[in-house]
SEFIMI-679507 format. One record per residue (C-alpha): residue in three letters; x, y, z. Coordinates in steps of 0.02 Angstrom, whole numbers, plus 32768, in hexadecimal, padded with zeros to 4 digits. Example, Ala and Ser with C-alpha at 12.3 -4.5 7.8 and 13.67 -1.06 7.14 Angstrom:
<sites>
ALA82677F1F8186
SER82AC7FCB8165
</sites>
This chain:
<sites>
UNK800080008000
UNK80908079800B
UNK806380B380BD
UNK80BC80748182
UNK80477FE2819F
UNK80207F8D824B
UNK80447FCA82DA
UNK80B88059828F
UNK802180908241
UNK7FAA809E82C9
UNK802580F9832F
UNK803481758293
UNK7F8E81858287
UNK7F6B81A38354
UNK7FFB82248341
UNK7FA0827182AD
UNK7F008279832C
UNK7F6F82BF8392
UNK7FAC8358833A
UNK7F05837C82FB
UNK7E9383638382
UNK7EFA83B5842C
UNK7F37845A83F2
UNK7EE384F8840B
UNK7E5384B2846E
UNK7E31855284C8
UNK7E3785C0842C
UNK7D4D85AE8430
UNK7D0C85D784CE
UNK7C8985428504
UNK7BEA8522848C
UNK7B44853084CF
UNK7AE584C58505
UNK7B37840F8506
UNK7BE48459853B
UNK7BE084C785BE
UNK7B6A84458619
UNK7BD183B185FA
UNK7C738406862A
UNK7C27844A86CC
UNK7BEC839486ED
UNK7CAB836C86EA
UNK7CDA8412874E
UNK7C5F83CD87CB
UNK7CB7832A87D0
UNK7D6C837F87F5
UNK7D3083D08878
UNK7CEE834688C2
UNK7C30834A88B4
UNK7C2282AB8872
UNK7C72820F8858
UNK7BE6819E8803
UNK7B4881F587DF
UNK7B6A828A877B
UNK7B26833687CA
UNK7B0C83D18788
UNK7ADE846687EF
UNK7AE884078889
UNK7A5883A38836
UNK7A5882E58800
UNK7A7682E08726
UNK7A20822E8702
UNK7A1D8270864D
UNK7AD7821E8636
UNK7B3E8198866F
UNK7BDB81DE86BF
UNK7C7281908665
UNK7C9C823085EE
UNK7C8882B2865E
UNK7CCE823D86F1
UNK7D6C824F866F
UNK7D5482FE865D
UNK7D5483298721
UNK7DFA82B08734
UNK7E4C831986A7
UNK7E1083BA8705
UNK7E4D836A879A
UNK7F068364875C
UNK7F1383F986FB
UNK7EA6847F872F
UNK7DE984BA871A
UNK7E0E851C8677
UNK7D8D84FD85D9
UNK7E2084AA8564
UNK7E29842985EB
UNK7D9683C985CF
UNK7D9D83DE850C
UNK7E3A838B852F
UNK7DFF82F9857D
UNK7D8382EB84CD
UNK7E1382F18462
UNK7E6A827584CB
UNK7DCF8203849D
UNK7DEC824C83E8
UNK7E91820283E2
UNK7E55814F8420
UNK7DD3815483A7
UNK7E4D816F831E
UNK7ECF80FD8353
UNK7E4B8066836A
UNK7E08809182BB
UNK7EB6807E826B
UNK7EBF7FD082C0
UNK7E017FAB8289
UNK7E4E7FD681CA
UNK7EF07F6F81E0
UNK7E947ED68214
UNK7DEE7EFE8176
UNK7E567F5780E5
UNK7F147EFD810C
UNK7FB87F63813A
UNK7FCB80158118
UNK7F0780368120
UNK7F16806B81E7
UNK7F6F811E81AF
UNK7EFF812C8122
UNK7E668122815A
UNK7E8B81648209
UNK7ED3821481A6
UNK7E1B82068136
UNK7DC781FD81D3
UNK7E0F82A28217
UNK7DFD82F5817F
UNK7D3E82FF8196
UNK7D2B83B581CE
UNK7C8E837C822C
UNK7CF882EC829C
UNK7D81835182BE
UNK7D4B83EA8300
UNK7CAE83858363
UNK7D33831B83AD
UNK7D8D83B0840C
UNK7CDD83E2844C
UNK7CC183A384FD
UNK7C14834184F4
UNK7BDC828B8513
UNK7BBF826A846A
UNK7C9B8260844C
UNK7CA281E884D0
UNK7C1D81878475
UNK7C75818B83C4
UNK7D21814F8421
UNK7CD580CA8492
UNK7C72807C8406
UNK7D10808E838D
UNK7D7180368402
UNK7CDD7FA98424
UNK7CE57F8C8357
UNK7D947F6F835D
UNK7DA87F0683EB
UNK7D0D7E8783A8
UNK7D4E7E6882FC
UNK7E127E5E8354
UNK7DC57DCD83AA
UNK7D5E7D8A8319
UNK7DF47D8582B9
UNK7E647D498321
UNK7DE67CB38385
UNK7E1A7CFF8415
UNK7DAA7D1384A4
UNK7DF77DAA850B
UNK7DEE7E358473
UNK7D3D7E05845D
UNK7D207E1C851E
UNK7D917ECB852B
UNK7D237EEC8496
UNK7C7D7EDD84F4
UNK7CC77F428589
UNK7CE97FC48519
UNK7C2F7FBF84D8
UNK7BEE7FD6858F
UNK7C6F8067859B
UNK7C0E80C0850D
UNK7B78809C8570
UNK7BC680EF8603
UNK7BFA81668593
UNK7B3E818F8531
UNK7AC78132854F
UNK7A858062853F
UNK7AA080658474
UNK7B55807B8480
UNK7B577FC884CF
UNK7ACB7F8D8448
UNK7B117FD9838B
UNK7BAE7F88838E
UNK7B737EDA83AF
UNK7AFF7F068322
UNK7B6E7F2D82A3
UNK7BCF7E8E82C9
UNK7B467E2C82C5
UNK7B057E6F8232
UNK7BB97E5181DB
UNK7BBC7D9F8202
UNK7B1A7D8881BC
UNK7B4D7DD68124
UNK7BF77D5B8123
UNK7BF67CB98104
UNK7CAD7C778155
UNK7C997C858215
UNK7BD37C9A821C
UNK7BDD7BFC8276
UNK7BCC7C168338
UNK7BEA7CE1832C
UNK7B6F7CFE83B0
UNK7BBD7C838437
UNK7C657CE18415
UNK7C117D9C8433
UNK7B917D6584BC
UNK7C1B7D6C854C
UNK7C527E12850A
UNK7BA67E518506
UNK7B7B7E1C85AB
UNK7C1F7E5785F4
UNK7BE87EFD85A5
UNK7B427F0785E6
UNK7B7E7EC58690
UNK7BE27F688698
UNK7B467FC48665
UNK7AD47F7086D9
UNK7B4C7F8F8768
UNK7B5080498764
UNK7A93804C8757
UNK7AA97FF387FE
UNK7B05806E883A
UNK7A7E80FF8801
UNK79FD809B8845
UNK7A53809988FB
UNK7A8D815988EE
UNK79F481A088BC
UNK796A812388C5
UNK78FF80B58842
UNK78A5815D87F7
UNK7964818387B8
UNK797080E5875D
UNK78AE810C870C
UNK78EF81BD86E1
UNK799D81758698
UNK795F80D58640
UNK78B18104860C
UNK787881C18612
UNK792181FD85AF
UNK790581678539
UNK785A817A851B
UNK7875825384ED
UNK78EE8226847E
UNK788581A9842F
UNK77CD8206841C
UNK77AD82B583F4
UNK77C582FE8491
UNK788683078471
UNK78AF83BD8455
UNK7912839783AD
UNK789C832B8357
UNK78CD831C82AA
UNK787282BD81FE
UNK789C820081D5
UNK79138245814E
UNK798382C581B7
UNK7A0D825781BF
UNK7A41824E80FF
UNK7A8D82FA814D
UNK7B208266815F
UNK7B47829180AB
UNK7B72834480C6
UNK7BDC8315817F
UNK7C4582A88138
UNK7C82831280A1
UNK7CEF83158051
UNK7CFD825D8065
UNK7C52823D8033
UNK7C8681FB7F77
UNK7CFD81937FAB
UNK7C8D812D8035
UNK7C0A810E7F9F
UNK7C9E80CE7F3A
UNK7CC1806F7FDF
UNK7C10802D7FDE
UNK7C167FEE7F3A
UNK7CBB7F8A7F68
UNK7C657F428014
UNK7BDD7F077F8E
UNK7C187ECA7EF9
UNK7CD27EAA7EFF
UNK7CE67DE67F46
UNK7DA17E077F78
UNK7DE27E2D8021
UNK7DD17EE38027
UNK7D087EAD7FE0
UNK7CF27E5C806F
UNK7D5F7EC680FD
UNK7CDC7F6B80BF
UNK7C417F0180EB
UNK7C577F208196
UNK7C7C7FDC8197
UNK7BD17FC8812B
UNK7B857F7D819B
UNK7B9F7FF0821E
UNK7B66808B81C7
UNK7ACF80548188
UNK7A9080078239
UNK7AB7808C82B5
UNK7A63810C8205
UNK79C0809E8215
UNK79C4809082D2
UNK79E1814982EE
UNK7950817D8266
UNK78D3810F82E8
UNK78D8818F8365
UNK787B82458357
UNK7917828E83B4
UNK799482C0833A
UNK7A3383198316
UNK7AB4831382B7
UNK7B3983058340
UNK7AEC82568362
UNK7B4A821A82BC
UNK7BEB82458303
UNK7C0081778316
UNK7BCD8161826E
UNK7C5A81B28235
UNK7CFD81368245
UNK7C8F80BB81F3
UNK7C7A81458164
UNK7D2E815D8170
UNK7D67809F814B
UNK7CF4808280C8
UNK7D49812B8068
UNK7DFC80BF8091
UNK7DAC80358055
UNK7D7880A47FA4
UNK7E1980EF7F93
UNK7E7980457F9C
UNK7E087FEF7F2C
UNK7E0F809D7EA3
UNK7EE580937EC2
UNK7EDA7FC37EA6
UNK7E707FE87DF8
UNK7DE77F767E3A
UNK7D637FF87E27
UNK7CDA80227D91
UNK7D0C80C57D3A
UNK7C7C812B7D9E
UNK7CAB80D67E2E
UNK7D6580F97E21
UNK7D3D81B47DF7
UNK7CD881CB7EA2
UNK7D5D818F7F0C
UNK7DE181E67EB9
UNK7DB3829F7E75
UNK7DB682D77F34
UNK7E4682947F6C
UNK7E8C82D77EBF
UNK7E52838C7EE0
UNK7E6B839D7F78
UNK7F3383517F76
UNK7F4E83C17ECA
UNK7FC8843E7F35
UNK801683857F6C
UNK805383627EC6
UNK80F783C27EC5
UNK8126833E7F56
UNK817882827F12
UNK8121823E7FA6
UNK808182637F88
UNK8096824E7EBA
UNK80C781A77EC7
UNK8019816B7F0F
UNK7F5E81777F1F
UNK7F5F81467FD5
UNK7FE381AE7FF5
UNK7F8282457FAB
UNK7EDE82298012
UNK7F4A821880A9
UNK7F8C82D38089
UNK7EEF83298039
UNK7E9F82C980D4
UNK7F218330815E
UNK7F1983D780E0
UNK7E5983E2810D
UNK7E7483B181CE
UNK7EE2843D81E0
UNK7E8884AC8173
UNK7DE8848D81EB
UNK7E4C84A1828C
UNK7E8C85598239
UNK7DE18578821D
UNK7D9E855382C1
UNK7E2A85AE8318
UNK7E3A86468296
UNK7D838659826F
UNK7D0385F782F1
UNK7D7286318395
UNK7D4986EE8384
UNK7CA386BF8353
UNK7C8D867683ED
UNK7CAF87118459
UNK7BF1874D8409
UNK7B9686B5845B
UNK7B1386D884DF
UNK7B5686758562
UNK7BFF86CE8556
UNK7BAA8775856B
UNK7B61873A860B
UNK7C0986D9863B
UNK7C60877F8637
UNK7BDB87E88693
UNK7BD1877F8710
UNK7C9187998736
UNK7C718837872F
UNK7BED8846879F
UNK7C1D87BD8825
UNK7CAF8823886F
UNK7CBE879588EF
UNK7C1A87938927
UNK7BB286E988F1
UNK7B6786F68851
UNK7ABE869F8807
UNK7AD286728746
UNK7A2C864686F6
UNK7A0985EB8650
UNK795885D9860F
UNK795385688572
UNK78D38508852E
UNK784E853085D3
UNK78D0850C8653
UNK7936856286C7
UNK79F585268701
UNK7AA28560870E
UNK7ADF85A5866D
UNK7B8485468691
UNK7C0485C08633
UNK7C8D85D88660
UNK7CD6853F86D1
UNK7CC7858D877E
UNK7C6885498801
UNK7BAC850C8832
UNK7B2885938827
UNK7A778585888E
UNK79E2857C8821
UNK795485C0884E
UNK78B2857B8813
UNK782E86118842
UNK782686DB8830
UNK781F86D788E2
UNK78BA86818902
UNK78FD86DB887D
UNK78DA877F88C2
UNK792D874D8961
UNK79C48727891B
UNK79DC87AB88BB
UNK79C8881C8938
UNK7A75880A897C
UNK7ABB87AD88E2
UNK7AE387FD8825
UNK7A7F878F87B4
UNK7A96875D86ED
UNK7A1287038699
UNK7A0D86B685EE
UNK796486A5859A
UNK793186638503
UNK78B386DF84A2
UNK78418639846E
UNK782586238540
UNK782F86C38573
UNK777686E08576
UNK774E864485D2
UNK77D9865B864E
UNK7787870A8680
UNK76D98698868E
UNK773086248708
UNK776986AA8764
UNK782C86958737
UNK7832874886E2
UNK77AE87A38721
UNK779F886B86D6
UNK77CA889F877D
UNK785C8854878D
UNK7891885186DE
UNK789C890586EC
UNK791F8908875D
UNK798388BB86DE
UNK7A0A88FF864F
UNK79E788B1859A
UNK7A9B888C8583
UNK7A88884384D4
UNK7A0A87E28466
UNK7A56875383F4
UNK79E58733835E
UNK79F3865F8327
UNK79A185DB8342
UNK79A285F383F4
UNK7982869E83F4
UNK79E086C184A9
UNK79CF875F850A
UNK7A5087928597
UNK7A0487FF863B
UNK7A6A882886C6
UNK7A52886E8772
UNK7AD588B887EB
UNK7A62888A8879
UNK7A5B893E88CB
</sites>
């Protein structure tokens, strides 16, 4: 293949993950909403607040299991409660889920595909830039990553133990999400072997101890919950989150159709994985047959997702390393001349465009793999310029920064109340990474306070009205208030702010 195979490659590859993922991590200030919340989650956890159940606020978080921001608070622990800290501890789980896709490629595609398709994979703008964002959702993409690997290492090799590390690491993406982290890569796998004829004999018995070691971990910290905060935790967890995000109560409900928005996140890779697709489906060879399972993989945790009315497109951040391989997978087959002319053009007119300044270079002249490893690292660091150059100022106009740097103004040393309302609900606005902030549920409360305490309150103009109904913003009070700014969007945020005298 032209390209360090084995483990050279996957260390290449993790060092590639490295260079792309860690730097400048503080250059955007924390995105609203997912963010700030998780990170303070983590903050919580450094200072102690928690060491199983996540809290937030001082208040039990049965929304998420508590191995990612358990992560996060042990990185905040060592280094400091700054905001690059627990995008650190996402890019960390960036660089796992890079390294176990190279070894997921040298085991499907055969030596040298671990730096290619680990490079393609960080050349989607859409991975690499989500992957240095501190939410739930990276610990997902890496634990389930690292799940895929593990299982086919074992189904490989007939050995028992990867298959078994392999089902630990699908409860860890459990504990990291939610239940379908442990579920989508058993799918997949099963799926695959269905598909394959040589080893569909017996596949189950060699993933059920895997599965149930998996789930054991699962069920064990559910346990736990149950004893910390009682069985209405483990109803809230298990089957009130579940069932929002499956009916139309969840607050991003989206159409049945929403997620062919995977064909615009994985650009510009998107050619090459259809090329990719064709290989898992009609080429009989051993790349034919390695793509299946990257096939696989897409197209169940696609269908799976579309079932539930919740929907956005950060849930396809898992989706992606499976998009990844099966563009290795098209660019191998295009560079081996095993593809139909249309075919052949799809998986290489990217790489080709994008690699053009790449020419000048032997290296990269020599070979198509080569190319799509460079055009791959050109767009990763063009996307990390842009975030740093373009989407860090940017993020200095964000509502929640507004009322992150009144409220250091205001709070002079004297306790401080920080107020988000978002969506009809009122909680810490968690930005910055400081400390926990009482919540107060009434005007009354509210009012008493604020009477000794400068007060910042973000509102969204949608709930504005009905928070005034509740009582939450009442005229009277609101009065009181500066506008500090209005933020037009989706969200449509307002920032008020009180010095409390």
């Amino acid at each position: 293949m032209g390209l360090p195979a084995g483990g050279k490659g996957i260390a290449l590859a993790a060092l590639l993950a490295a260079l792309l993922l860690l730097p400048f991590l503080g250059a955007r200030h924390l995105e609203n909403p997912d963010e700030p919340r998780d990170a303070e989650i983590g903050r919580s956890f450094a200072d102690g607040s928690w060491s199983t159940v996540p809290r937030l606020n001082g208040q039990p978080y049965w929304s998420k299991p508590p191995l990612f921001t358990g992560s996060a608070g042990l990185l905040m622990k060592a280094l400091g409660q700054e905001e690059w800290v627990p995008r650190a501890a996402a890019a960390l789980h960036g660089v796992a889920a890079v390294a176990a896709l190279a070894l997921l490629a040298e085991l499907l595609l055969g030596g040298g595909a671990g730096i290619l398709a680990g490079a393609i994979l960080l050349g989607i703008p859409y991975f690499l830039l989500r992957m240095r964002t501190c939410t739930t959702d990276v610990g997902l993409a890496a634990w389930m990553t690292l799940a895929m690997a593990l299982l086919l290492l074992g189904e490989r090799r007939g050995k028992v133990l990867p298959s078994w590390l392999g089902g630990l690491a699908a409860g860890g993406a459990a504990l990291a999400k939610a239940v379908h982290g442990l579920l989508f890569p058993f799918l997949a796998v099963g799926i695959w072997r269905g598909w394959e004829r040589e080893g569909r004999e017996g596949w189950w018995r060699r993933l059920l101890p895997g599965f149930l070691l998996g789930a054991a971990a699962f069920a064990a910290w559910c346990l736990v919950l149950r004893a910390v905060d009682g069985p209405e935790a483990i109803d809230a967890f298990l089957f009130g989150n579940f069932a929002k995000r499956m009916t139309g109560e969840a607050h991003h409900a989206g159409g049945p159709f929403q997620y062919l928005s995977l064909l615009l996140r994985a650009l510009p890779i998107t050619f090459a994985a259809a090329a990719g697709c064709w290989a898992a489906v009609r080429l009989r060879d051993d790349l034919g047959r390695g793509l299946r399972l990257p096939l696989c993989w897409v197209l169940s945790m696609v269908l799976a997702l579309s079932l539930a009315k919740g929907k956005r497109d950060l849930y396809l951040l898992p989706v992606l390393p499976g998009v990844a391989l099966l563009a290795a997978g098209g660019v191998e087959a295009a560079a081996r001349g095993l593809l139909p002319r249309w075919a052949d053009a799809l998986a290489r007119w990217p790489v080709e465009g994008v690699a053009l300044p790449l020419r000048v270079l032997p290296w990269f002249r020599a070979d198509l793999r080569r190319r799509a490893v460079g055009a791959a690292v050109l767009v990763g660091v063009l996307s990390l310029g842009y975030e740093v150059l373009v989407e860090g100022p940017r993020s200095g106009k964000e509502a929640g920064v507004v009322a992150a740097r009144e409220a250091d103004r205001l709070a002079a040393g004297r306790p401080l109340v920080l107020f988000r309302m978002w969506q009809g609900e009122v909680g810490q606005f968690c930005f910055p990474l400081r400390r926990a902030i009482p919540v107060a549920e009434d005007s009354a409360e509210l009012r008493a306070i604020a009477a000794g305490r400068p007060v910042v309150v973000v509102v969204e103009d949608r709930v504005e009205e009905a928070a005034s109904r509740r009582g939450l913003l009442e005229p009277a009070l609101r009065e009181r208030f500066t506008l500090l700014g209005e933020f037009p969007g989706s969200d449509n945020f307002r920032v008020y702010a009180w010095d409390g005298r």
